[in-house]
C-alpha positions as CSV (number, residue, x, y, z in Angstrom):
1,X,-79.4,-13.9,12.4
2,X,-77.2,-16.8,11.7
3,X,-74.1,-18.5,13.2
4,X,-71.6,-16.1,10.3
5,X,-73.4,-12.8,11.5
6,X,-72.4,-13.8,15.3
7,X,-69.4,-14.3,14.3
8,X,-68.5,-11.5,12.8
9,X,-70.1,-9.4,15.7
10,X,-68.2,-10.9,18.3
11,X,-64.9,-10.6,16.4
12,X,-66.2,-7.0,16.0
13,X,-66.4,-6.7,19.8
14,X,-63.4,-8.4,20.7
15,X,-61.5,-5.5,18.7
16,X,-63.5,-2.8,19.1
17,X,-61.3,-1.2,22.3
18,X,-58.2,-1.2,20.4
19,X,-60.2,0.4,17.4
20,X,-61.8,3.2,19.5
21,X,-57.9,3.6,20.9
22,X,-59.0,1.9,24.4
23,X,-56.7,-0.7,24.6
24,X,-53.5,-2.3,23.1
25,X,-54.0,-5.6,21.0
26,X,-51.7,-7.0,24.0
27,X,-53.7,-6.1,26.4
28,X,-56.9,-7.6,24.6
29,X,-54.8,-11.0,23.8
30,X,-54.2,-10.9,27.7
31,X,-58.3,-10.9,28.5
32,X,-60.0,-12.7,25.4
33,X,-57.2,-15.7,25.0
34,X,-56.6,-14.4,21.9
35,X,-53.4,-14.2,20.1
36,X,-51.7,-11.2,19.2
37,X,-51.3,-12.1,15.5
38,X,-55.2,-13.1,15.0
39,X,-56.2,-10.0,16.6
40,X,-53.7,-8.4,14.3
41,X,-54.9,-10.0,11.3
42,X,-58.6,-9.3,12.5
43,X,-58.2,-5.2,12.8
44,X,-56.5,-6.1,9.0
45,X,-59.4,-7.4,7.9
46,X,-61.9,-5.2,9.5
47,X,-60.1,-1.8,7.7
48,X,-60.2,-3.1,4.8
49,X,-63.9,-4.7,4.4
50,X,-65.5,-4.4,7.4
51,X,-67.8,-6.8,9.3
52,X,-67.4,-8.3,6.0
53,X,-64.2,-9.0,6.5
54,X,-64.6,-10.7,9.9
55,X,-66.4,-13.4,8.7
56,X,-65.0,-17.4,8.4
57,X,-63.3,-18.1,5.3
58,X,-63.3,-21.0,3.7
59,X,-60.3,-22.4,2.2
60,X,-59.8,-22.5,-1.6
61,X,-59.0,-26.3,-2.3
62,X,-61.6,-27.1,0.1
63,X,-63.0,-30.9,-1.6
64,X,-61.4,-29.6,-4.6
65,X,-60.3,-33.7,-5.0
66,X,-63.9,-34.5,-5.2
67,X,-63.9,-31.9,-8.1
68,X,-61.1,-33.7,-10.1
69,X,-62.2,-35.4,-13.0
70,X,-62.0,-39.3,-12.9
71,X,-59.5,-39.1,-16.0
72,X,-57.4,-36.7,-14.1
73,X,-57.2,-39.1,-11.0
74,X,-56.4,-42.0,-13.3
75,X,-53.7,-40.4,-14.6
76,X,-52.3,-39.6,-11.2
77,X,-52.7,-43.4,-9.9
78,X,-50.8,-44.4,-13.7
79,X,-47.8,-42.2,-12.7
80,X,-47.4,-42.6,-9.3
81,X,-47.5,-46.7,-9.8
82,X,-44.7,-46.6,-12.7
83,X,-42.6,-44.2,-10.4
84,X,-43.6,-44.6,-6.4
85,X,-40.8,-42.5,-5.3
86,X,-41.3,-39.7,-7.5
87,X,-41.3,-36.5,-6.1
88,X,-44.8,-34.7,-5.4
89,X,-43.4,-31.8,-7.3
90,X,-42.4,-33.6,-10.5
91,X,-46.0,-35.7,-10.4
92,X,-47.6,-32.5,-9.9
93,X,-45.8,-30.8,-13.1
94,X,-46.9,-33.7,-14.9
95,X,-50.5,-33.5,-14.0
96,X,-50.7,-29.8,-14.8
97,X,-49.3,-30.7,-18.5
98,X,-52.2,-33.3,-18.2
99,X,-54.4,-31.2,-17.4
100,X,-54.0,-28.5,-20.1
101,X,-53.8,-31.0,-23.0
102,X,-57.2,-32.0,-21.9
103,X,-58.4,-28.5,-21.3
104,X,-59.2,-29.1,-17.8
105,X,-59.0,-26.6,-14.4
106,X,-56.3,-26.7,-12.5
107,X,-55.0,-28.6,-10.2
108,X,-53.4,-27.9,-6.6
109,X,-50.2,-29.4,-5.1
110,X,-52.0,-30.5,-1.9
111,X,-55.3,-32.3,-4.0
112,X,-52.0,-34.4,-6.2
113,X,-50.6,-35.1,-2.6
114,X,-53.4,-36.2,-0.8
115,X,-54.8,-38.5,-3.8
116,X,-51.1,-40.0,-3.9
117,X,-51.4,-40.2,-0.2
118,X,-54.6,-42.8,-0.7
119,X,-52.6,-44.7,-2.8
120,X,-49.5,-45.7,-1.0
121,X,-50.5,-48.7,1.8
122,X,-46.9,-47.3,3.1
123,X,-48.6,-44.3,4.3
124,X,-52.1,-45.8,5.8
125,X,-49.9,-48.4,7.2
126,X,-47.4,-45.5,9.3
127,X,-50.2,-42.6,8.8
128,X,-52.2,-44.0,12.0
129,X,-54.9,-41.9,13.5
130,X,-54.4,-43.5,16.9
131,X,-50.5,-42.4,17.1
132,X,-49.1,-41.9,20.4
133,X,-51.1,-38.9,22.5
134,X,-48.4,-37.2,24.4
135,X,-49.2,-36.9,28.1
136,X,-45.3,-35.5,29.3
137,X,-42.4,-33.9,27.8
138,X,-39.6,-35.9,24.9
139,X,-42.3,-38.6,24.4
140,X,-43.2,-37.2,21.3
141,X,-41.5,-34.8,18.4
142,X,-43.2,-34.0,15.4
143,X,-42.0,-32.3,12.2
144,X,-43.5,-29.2,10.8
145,X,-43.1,-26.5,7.9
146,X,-44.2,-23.5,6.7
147,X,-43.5,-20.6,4.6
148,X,-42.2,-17.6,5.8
149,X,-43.4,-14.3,5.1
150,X,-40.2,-12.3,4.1
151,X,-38.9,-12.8,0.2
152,X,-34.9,-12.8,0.3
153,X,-32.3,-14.0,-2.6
154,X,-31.7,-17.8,-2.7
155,X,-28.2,-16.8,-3.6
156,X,-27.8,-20.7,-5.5
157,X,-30.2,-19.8,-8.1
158,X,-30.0,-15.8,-8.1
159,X,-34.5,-15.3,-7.8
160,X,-36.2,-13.8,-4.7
161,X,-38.4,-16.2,-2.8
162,X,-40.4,-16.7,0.6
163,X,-38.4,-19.5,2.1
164,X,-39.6,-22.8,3.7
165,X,-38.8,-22.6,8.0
166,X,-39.7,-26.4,8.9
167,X,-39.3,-27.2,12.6
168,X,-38.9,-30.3,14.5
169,X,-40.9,-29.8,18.0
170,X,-42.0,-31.8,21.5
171,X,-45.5,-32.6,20.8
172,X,-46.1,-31.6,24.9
173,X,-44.8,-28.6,25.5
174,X,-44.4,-27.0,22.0
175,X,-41.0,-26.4,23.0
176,X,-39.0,-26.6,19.4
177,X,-35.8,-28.6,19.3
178,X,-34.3,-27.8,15.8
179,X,-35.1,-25.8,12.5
180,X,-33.7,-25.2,9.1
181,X,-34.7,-22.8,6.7
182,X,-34.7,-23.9,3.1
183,X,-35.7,-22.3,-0.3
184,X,-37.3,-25.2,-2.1
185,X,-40.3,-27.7,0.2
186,X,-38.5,-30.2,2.5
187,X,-37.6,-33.7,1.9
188,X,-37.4,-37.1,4.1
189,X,-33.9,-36.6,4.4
190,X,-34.6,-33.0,6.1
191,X,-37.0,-34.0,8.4
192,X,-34.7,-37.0,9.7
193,X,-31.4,-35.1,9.4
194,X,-33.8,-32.2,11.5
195,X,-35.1,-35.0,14.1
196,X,-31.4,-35.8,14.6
197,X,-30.4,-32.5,15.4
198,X,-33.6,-32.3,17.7
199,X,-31.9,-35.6,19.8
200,X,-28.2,-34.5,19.9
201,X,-27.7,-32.5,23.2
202,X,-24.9,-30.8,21.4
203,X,-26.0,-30.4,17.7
204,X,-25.4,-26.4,16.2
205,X,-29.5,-26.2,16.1
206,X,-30.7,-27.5,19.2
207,X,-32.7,-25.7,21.6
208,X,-33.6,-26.6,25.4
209,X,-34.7,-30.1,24.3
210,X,-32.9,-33.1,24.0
211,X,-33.0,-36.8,24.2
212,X,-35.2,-39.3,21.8
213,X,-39.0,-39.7,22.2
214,X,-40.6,-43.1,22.0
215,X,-42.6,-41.6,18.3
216,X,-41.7,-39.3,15.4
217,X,-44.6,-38.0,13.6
218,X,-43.8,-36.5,10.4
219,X,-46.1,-33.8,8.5
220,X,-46.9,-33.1,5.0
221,X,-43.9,-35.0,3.5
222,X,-43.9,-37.9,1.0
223,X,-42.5,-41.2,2.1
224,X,-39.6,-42.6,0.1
225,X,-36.4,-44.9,0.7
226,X,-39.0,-47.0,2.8
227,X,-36.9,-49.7,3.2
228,X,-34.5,-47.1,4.7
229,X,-37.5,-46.2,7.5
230,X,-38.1,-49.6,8.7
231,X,-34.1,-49.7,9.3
232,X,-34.5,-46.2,11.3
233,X,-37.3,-47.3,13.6
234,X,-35.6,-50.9,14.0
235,X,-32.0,-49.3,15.3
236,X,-33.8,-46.5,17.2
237,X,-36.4,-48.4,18.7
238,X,-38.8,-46.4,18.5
239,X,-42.1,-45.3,15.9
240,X,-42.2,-43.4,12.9
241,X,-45.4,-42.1,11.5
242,X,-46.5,-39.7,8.7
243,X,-49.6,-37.2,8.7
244,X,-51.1,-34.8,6.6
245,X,-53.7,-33.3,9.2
246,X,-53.4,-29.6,10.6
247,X,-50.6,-27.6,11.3
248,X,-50.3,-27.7,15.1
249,X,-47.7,-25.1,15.4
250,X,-50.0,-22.5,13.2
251,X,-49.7,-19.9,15.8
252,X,-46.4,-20.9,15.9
253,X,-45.4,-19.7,12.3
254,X,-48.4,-16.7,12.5
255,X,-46.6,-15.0,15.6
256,X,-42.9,-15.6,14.1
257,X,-44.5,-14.1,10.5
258,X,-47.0,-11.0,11.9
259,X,-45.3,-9.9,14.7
260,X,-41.5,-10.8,14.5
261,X,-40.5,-10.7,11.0
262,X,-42.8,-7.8,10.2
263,X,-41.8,-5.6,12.6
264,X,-38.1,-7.0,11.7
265,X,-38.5,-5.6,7.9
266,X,-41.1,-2.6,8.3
267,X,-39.7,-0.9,11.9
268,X,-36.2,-1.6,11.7
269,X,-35.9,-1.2,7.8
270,X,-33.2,-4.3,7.3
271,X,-32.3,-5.7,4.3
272,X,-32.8,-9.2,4.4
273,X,-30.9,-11.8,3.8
274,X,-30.1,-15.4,4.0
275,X,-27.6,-15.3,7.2
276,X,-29.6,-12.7,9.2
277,X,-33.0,-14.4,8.8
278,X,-31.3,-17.5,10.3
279,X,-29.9,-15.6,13.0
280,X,-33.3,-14.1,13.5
281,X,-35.3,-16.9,13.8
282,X,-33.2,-18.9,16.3
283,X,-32.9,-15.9,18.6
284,X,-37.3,-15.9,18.1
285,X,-37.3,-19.6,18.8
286,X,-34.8,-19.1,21.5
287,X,-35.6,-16.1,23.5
288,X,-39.7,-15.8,22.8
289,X,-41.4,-18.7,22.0
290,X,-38.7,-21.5,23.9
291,X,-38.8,-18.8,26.5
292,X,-42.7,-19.2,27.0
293,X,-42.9,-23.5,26.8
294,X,-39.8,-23.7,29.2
295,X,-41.9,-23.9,32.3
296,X,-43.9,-26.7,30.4
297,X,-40.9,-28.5,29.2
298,X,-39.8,-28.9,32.8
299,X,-43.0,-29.3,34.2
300,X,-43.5,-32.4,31.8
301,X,-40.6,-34.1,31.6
302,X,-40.7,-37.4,33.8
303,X,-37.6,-39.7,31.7
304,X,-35.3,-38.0,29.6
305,X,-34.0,-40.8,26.7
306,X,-31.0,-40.1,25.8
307,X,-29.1,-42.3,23.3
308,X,-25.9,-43.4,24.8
309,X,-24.3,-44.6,21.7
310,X,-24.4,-41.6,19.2
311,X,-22.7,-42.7,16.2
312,X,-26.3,-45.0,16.1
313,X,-27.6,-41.6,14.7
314,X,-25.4,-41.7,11.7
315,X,-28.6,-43.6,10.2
316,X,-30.1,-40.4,10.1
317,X,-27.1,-38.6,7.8
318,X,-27.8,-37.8,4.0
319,X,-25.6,-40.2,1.8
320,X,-24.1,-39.9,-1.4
321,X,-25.2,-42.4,-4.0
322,X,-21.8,-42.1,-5.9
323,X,-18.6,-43.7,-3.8
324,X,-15.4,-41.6,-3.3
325,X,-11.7,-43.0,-3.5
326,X,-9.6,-42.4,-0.1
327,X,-6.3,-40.7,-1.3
328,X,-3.6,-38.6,0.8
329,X,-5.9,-39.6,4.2
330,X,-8.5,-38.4,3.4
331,X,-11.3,-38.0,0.3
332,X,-13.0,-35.1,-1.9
333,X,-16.4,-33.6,-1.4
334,X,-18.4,-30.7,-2.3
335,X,-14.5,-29.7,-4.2
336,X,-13.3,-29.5,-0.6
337,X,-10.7,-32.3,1.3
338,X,-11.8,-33.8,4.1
339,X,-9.1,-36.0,5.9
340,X,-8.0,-38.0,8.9
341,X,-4.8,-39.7,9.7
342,X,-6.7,-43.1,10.5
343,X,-7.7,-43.3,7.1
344,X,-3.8,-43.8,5.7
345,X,-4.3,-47.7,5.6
346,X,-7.3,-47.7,3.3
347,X,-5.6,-45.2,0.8
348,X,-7.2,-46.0,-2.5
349,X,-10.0,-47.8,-1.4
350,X,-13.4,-46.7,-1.9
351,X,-15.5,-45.7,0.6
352,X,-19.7,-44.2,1.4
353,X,-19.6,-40.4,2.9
354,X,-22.5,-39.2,5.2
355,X,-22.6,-35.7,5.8
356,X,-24.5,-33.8,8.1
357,X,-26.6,-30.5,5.5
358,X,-26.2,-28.2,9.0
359,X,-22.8,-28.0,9.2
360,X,-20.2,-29.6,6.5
361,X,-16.7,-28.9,8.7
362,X,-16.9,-32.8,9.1
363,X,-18.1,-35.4,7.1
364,X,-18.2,-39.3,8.0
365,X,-16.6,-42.2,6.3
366,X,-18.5,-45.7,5.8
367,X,-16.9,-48.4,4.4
368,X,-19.4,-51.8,3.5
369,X,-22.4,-50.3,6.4
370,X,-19.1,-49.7,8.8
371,X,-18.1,-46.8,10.1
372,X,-14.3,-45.7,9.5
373,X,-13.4,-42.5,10.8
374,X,-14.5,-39.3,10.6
375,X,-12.8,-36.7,8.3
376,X,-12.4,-32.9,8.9
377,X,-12.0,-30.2,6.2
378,X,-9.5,-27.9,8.5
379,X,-10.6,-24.8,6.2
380,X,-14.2,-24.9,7.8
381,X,-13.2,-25.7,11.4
382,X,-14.6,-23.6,14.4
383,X,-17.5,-22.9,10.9
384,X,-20.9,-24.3,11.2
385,X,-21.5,-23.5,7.7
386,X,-24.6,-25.4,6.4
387,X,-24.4,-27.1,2.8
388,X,-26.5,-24.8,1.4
389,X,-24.5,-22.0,2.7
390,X,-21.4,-23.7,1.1
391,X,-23.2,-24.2,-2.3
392,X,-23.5,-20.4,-2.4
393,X,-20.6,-19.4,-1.7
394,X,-18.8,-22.2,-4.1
395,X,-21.1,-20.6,-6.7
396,X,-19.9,-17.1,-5.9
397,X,-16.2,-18.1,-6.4
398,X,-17.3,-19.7,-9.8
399,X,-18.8,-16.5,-11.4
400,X,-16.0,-14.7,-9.9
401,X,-13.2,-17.3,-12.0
402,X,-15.6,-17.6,-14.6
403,X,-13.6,-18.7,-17.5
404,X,-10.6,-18.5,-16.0
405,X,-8.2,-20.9,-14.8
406,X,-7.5,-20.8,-11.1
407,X,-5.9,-24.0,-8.9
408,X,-6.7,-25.8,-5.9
409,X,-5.1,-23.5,-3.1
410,X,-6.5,-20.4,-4.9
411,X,-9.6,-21.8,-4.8
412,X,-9.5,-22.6,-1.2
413,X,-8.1,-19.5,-0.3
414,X,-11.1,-18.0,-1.9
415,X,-13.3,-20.0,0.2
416,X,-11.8,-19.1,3.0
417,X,-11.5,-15.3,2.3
418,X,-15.4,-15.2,1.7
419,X,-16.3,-17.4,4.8
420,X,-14.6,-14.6,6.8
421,X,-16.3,-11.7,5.1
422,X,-19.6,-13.5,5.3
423,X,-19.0,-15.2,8.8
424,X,-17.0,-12.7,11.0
């Protein structure tokens, strides 16, 4: 009998008194140290194929890079060297086109990222295997994504899709500190615009832990602007390093997706959408899973470093690449005005925006790498509406005025009028 046949047996057993209606799969995840969802997905997997079904699987793309042709890999190396910062998902269209010129297999997203990943000395320079091992609480954050198991409407581009949930989380404890949900994979910019959320005590998408960590391990994410991160870790003192290893927070996601948002969609029949998935998820990371590493938060935490100066964290904003033109004190963005009376003397002089993609009721001005002011839309005040969330709703109002001609103060109005049906 070999190690597979054990295995399977001693899943068997594990799940056997909640098959023969002895005991609850939380009762069994009590006693075997087992988590609700894997015992979940094991009684799945037993109804369907039997012992069969119990045994180890073996990932799909396991050593499919040792499987890609050397012509293929060439191909990727030629690309990637005429265009370092392109994104994964462009290189990876390209290869596929590649690929079926040459009449070749396919090709997965993760075998183009992890031969690009070999590549770059960027990444085995800030990828290092010997990172910071966190011993307390707020020493170390990490980032983290995954898909979630619910298809809803990206309202931007009208098709039904399983959104992106990526995390920012204290390496420790496991408390998590921030989130965003997003329809397409996340960038650099997310993941830093989500660490800065994680650091603000008082940022819209915080959660029980604040204050900056001596590391920032990012997962699964390409590096660009790299000048940009060596300016980050020199103003914030602190590391920033990039992995592609395992996803620590896989129970994490499994719970959230086999237990929470299933019984969400199949008990309490709702229909999905954008808004109320957000709303869901943050009451799950507040109320459950925050709920359970609290104890260990505390427990762990021996220096709290907080950031005294918090405008430093502006480094951290998304910036435009075009410049704007200060007029009536204030300046234009996303079709919306965004003013402050400090701004009068530097009417018609142009100036760099940062915005902040959680919440766009304030934007802030740069002028030459220093700060101005910051400006306030007063339409979206008391409204922590996320850019994405505006984007939609901007996109509504244009359908709606398709073709027709409609000015500035309707416009707004309209804005306005849909925020408060949307956001009582």
């Amino acid at each position: 009998m070999g190690k597979e046949d054990n295995l399977e047996k001693k899943r068997y057993k594990v799940i056997k008194p909640f098959l023969e209606n002895r005991k609850s799969l939380k009762d069994i995840s009590d006693e075997e140290d087992v988590s609700y969802s894997t015992l979940k997905r094991w009684v799945s997997y037993y109804k369907k194929n039997g012992l069969n079904g119990l045994k180890k699987t073996t990932r799909k793309d396991k050593n499919t890079y040792r499987s890609v042709d050397k012509k293929t890999i060439k191909y990727v190396e030629k690309i990637y060297r005429e265009n370092p910062d392109i994104k994964i998902q462009d290189l990876h269209d390209k290869v596929i086109n590649f690929i079926k010129k040459m009449g070749g297999e396919k090709i997965s997203y993760d075998t183009v990222y992890r031969i690009v990943n070999n590549l770059d000395p960027f990444i085995k320079k800030y990828a290092d295997p010997y990172s910071l091992k966190s011993k307390e609480s707020n020493e170390m954050f990490e980032f983290a994504t995954g898909v979630l198991n619910v298809r809803i409407l990206d309202e931007f581009v009208d098709e039904i899709k399983n959104p992106y949930l990526s995390i920012v989380y204290d390496t420790y404890s496991k408390a998590v500190c921030s989130f965003y949900i997003s329809f397409e994979p996340p960038t650099l910019d997310d993941a830093l615009q989500l660490f800065r959320a994680a650091i603000l005590e008082d940022a819209q998408n915080s959660f029980s832990v604040y204050g900056k960590p001596k590391e920032y391990v990012i997962n699964d994410i390409r590096v660009q602007e790299k000048k940009r991160l060596e300016e980050i870790k020199r103003e914030l003192d602190m590391e920033i390093n990039f992995s592609s290893g395992e996803n620590k927070m896989s129970e994490f996601y499994e719970n959230l997706n086999e237990v929470y948002l299933l019984d969400m969609v199949e008990t309490e029949k709702l229909e999905v959408d954008y808004r109320l998935l957000k709303v869901r998820v943050e009451d799950y990371i507040e109320n459950v899973h925050n709920f359970r590493t609290k104890d260990k938060w505390l427990g762990g935490l021996k220096e709290l470093r907080v950031i005294p100066n918090k405008d430093i964290l502006d480094i951290l904003l998304s910036r435009l690449k075009s410049e704007r033109k200060i007029q009536n004190y204030g300046v234009r963005f996303q079709n919306l005005f965004y003013i402050h009376s400090s701004l009068e003397k530097h009417i018609g002089e142009n100036v760099e925006v940062l915005y902040n993609i959680f919440d766009v009721s304030s934007v802030k001005i740069y002028q030459n790498g220093n700060y101005l002011s910051s400006a306030y839309c007063k339409e979206l005040m008391g409204k922590h509406i996320s850019l994405y969330e505006l984007m939609c709703i901007k996109r509504y109002i244009n359908i709606k005025y398709y073709n027709k001609t409609f000015n500035l103060s309707i416009y707004l109005k309209e804005v306005m009028d849909t925020i408060a049906e949307r956001y009582p």
